[in-house]
mmCIF file of the N, C-alpha and C atoms, coordinates in Angstrom:
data_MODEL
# 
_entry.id   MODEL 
# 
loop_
_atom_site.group_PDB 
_atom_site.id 
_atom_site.type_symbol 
_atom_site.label_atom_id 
_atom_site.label_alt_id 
_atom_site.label_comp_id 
_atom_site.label_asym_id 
_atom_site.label_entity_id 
_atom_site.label_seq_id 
_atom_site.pdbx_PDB_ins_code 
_atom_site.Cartn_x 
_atom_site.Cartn_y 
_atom_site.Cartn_z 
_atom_site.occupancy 
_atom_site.B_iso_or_equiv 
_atom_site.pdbx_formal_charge 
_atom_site.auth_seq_id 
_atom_site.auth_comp_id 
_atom_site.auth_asym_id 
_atom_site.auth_atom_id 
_atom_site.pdbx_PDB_model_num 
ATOM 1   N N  . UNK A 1 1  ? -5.022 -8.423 -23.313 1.00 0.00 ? 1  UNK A N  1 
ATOM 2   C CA . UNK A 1 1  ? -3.766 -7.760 -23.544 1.00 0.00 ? 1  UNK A CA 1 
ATOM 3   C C  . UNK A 1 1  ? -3.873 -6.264 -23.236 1.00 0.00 ? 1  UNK A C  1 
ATOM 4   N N  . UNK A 1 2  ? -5.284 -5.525 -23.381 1.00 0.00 ? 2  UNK A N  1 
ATOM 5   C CA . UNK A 1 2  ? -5.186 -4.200 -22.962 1.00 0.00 ? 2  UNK A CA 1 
ATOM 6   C C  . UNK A 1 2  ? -5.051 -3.682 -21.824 1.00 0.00 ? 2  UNK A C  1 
ATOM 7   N N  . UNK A 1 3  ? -5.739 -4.874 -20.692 1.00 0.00 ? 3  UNK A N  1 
ATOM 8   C CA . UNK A 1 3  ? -5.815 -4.622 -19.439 1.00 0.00 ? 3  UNK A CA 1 
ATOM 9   C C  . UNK A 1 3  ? -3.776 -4.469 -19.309 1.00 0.00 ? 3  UNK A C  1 
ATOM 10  N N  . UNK A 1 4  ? -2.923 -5.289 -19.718 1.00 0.00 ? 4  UNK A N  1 
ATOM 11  C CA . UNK A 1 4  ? -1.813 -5.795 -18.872 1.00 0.00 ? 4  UNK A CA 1 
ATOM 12  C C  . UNK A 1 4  ? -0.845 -4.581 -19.442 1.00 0.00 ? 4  UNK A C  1 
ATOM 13  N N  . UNK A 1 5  ? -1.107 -3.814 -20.705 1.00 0.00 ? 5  UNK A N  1 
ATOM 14  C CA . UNK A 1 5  ? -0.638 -2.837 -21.239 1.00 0.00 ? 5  UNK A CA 1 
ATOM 15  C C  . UNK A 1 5  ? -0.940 -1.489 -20.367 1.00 0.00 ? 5  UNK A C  1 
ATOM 16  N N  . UNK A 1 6  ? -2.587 -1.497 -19.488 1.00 0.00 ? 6  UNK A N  1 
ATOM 17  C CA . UNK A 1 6  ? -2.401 -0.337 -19.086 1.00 0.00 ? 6  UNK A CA 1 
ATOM 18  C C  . UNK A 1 6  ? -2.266 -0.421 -17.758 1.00 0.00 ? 6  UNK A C  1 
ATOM 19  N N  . UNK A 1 7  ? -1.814 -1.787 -17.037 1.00 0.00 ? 7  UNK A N  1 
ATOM 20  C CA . UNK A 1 7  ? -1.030 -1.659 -15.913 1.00 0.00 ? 7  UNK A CA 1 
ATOM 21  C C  . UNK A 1 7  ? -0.382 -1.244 -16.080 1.00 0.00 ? 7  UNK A C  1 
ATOM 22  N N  . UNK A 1 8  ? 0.406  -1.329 -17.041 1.00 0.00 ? 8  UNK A N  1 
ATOM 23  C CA . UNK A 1 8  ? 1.790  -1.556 -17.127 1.00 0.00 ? 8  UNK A CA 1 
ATOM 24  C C  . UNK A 1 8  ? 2.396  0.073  -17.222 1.00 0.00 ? 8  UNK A C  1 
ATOM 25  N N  . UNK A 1 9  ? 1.460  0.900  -17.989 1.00 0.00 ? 9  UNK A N  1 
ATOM 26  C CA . UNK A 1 9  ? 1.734  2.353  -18.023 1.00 0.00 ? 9  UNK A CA 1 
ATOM 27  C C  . UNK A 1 9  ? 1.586  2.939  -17.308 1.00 0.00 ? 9  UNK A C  1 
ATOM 28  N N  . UNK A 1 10 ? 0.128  2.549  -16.064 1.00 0.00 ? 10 UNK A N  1 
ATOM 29  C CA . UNK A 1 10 ? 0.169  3.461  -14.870 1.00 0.00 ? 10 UNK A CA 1 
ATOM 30  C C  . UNK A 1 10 ? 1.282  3.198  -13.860 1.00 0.00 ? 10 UNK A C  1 
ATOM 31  N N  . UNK A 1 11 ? 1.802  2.034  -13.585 1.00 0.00 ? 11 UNK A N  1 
ATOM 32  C CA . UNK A 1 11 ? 2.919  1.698  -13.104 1.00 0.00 ? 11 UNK A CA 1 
ATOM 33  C C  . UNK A 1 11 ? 4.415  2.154  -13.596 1.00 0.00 ? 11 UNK A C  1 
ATOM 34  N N  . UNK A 1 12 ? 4.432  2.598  -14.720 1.00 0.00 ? 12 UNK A N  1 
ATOM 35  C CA . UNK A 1 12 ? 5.354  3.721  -15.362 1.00 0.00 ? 12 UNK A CA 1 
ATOM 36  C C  . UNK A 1 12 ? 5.561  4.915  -14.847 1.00 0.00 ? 12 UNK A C  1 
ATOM 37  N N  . UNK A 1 13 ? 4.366  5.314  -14.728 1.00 0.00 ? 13 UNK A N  1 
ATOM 38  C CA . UNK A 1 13 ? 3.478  6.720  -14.511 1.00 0.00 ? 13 UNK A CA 1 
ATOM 39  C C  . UNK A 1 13 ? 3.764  6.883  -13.148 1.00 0.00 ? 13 UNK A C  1 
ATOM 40  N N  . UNK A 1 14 ? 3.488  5.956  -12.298 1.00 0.00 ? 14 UNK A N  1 
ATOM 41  C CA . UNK A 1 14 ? 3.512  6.015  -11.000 1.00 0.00 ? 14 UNK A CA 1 
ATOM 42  C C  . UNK A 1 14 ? 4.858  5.543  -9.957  1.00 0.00 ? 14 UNK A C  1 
ATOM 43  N N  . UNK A 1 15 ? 6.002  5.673  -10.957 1.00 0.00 ? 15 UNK A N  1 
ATOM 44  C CA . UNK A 1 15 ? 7.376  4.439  -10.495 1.00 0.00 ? 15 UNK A CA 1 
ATOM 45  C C  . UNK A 1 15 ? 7.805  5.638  -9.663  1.00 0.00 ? 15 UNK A C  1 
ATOM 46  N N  . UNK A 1 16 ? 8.182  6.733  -9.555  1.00 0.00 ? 16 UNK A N  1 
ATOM 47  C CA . UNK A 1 16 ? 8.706  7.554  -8.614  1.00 0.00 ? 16 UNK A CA 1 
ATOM 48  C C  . UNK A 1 16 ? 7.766  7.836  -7.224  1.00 0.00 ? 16 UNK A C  1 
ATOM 49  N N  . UNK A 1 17 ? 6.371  7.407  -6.617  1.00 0.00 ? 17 UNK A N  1 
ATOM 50  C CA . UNK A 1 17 ? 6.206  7.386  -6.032  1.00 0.00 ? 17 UNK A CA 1 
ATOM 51  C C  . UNK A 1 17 ? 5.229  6.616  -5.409  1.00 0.00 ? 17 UNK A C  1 
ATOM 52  N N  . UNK A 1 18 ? 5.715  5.128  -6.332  1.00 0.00 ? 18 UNK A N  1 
ATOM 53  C CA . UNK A 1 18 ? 5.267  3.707  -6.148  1.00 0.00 ? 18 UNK A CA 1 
ATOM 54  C C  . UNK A 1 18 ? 5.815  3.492  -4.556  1.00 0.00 ? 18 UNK A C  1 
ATOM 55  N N  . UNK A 1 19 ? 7.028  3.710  -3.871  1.00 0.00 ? 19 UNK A N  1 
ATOM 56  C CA . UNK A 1 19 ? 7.970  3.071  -2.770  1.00 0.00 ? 19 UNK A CA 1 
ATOM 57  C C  . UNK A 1 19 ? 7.247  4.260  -1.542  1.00 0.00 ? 19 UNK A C  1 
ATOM 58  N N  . UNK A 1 20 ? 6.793  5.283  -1.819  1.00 0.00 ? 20 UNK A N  1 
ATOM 59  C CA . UNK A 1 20 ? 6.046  6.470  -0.704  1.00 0.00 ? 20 UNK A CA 1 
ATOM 60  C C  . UNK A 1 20 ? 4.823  5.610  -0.629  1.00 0.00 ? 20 UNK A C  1 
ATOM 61  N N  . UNK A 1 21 ? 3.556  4.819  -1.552  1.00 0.00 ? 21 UNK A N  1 
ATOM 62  C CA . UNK A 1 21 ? 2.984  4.099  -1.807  1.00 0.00 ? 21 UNK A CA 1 
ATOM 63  C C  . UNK A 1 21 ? 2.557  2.940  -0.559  1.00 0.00 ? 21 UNK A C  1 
ATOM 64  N N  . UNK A 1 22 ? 3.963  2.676  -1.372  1.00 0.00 ? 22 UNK A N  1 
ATOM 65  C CA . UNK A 1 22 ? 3.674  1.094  -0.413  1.00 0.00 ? 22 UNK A CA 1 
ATOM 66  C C  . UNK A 1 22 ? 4.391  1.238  0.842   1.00 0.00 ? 22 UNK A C  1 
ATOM 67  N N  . UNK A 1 23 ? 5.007  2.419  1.157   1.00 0.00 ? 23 UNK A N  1 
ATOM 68  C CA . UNK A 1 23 ? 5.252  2.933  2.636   1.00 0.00 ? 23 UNK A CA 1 
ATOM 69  C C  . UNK A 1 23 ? 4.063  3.344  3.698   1.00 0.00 ? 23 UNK A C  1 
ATOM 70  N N  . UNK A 1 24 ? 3.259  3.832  2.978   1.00 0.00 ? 24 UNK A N  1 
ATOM 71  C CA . UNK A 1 24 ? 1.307  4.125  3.336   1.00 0.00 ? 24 UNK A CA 1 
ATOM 72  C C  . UNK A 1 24 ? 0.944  2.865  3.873   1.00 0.00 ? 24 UNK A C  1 
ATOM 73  N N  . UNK A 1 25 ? 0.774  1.879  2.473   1.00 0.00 ? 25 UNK A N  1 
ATOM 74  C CA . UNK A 1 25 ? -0.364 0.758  2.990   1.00 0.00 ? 25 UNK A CA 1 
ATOM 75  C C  . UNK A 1 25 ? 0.624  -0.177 4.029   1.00 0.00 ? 25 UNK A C  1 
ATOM 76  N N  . UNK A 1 26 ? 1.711  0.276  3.914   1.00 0.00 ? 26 UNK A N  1 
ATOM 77  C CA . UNK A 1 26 ? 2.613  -0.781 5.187   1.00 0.00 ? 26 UNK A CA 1 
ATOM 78  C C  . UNK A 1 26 ? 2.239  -0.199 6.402   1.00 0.00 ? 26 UNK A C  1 
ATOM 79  N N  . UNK A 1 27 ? 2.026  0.741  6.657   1.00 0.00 ? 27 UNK A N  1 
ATOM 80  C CA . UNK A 1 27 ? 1.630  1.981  8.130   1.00 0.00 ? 27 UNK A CA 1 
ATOM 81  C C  . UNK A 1 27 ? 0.598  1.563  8.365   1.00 0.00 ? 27 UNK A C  1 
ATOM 82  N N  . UNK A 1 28 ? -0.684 1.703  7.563   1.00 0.00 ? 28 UNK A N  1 
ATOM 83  C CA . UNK A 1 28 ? -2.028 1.770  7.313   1.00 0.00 ? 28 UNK A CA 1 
ATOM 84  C C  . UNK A 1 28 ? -2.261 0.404  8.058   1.00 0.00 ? 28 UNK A C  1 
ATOM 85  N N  . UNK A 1 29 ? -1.346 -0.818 7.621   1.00 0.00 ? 29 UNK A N  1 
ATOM 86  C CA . UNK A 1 29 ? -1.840 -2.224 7.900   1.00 0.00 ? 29 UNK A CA 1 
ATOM 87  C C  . UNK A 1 29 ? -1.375 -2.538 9.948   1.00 0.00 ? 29 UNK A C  1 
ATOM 88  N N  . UNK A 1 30 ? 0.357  -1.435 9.437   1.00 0.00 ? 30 UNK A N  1 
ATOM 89  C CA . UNK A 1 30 ? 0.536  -1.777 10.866  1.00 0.00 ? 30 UNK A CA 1 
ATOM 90  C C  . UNK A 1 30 ? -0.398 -0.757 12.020  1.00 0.00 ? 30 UNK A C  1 
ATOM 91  N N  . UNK A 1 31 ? -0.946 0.140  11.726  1.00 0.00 ? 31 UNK A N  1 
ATOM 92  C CA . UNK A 1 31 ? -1.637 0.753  12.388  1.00 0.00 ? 31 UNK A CA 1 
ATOM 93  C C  . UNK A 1 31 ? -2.979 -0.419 13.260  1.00 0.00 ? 31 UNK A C  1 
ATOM 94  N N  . UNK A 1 32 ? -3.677 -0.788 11.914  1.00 0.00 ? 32 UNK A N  1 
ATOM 95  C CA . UNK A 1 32 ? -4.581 -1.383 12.403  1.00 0.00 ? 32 UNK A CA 1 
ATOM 96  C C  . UNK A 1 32 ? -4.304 -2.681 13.101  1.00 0.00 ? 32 UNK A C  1 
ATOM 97  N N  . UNK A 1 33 ? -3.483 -3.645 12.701  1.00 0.00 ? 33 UNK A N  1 
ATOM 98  C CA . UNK A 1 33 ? -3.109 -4.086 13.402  1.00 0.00 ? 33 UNK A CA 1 
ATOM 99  C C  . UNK A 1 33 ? -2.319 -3.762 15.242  1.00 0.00 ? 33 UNK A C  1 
ATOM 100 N N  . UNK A 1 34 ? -2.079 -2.470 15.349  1.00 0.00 ? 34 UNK A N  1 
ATOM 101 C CA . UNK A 1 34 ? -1.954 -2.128 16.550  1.00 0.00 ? 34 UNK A CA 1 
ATOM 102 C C  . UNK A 1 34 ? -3.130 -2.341 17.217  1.00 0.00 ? 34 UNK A C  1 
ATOM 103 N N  . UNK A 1 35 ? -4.004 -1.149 16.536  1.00 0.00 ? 35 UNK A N  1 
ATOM 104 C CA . UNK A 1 35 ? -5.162 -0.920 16.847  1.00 0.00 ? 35 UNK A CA 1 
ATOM 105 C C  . UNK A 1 35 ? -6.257 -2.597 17.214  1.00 0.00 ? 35 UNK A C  1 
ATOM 106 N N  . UNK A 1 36 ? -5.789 -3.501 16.462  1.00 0.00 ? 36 UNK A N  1 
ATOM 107 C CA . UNK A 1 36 ? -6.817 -4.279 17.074  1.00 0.00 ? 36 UNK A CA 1 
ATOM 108 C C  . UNK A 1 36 ? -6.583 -5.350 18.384  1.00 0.00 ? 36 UNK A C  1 
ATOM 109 N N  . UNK A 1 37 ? -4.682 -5.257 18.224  1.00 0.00 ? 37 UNK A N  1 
ATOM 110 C CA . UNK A 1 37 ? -4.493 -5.513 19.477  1.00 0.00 ? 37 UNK A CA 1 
ATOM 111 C C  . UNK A 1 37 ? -4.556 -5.382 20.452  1.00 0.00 ? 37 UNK A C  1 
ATOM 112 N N  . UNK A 1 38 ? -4.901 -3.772 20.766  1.00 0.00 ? 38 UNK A N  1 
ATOM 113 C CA . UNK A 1 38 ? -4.492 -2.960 21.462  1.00 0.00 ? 38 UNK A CA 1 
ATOM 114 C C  . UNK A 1 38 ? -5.671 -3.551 23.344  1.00 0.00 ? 38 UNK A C  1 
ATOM 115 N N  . UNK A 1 39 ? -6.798 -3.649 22.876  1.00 0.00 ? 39 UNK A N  1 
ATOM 116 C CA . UNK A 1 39 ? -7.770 -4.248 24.087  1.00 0.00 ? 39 UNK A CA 1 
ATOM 117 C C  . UNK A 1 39 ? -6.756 -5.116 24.884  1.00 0.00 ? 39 UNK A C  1 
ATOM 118 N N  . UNK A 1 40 ? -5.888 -6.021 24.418  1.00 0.00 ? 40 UNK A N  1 
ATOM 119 C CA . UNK A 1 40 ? -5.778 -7.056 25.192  1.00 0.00 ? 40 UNK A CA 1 
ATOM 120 C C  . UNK A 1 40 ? -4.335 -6.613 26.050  1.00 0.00 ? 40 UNK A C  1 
ATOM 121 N N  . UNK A 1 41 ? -3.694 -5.824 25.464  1.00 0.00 ? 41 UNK A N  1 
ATOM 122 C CA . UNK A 1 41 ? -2.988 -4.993 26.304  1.00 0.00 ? 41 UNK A CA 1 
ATOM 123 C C  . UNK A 1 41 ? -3.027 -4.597 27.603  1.00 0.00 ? 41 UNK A C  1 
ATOM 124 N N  . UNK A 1 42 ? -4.296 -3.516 27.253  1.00 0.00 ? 42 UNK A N  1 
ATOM 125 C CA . UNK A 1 42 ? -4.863 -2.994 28.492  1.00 0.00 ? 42 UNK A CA 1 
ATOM 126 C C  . UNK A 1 42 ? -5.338 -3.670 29.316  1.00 0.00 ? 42 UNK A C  1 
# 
């Protein structure tokens, strides 16, 4: 129960720039995914 309590607060803590967040690891993923396509391109 302590663990799910202190999700739960850093996710409080962090709600105004939770959506900048997961705007990162969405870039981050499509990046690399460019990036590993990218050989067969060329």
């Amino acid at each position: 129960m302590m663990t799910y309590t202190a999700l739960k607060s850093i996710a409080v803590r962090s709600q105004a720039t939770l959506l900048q967040d997961a705007a990162g690891a969405a870039a981050l993923i499509v990046m690399l995914v460019v990036g590993l396509h990218l050989p067969a391109f060329i």
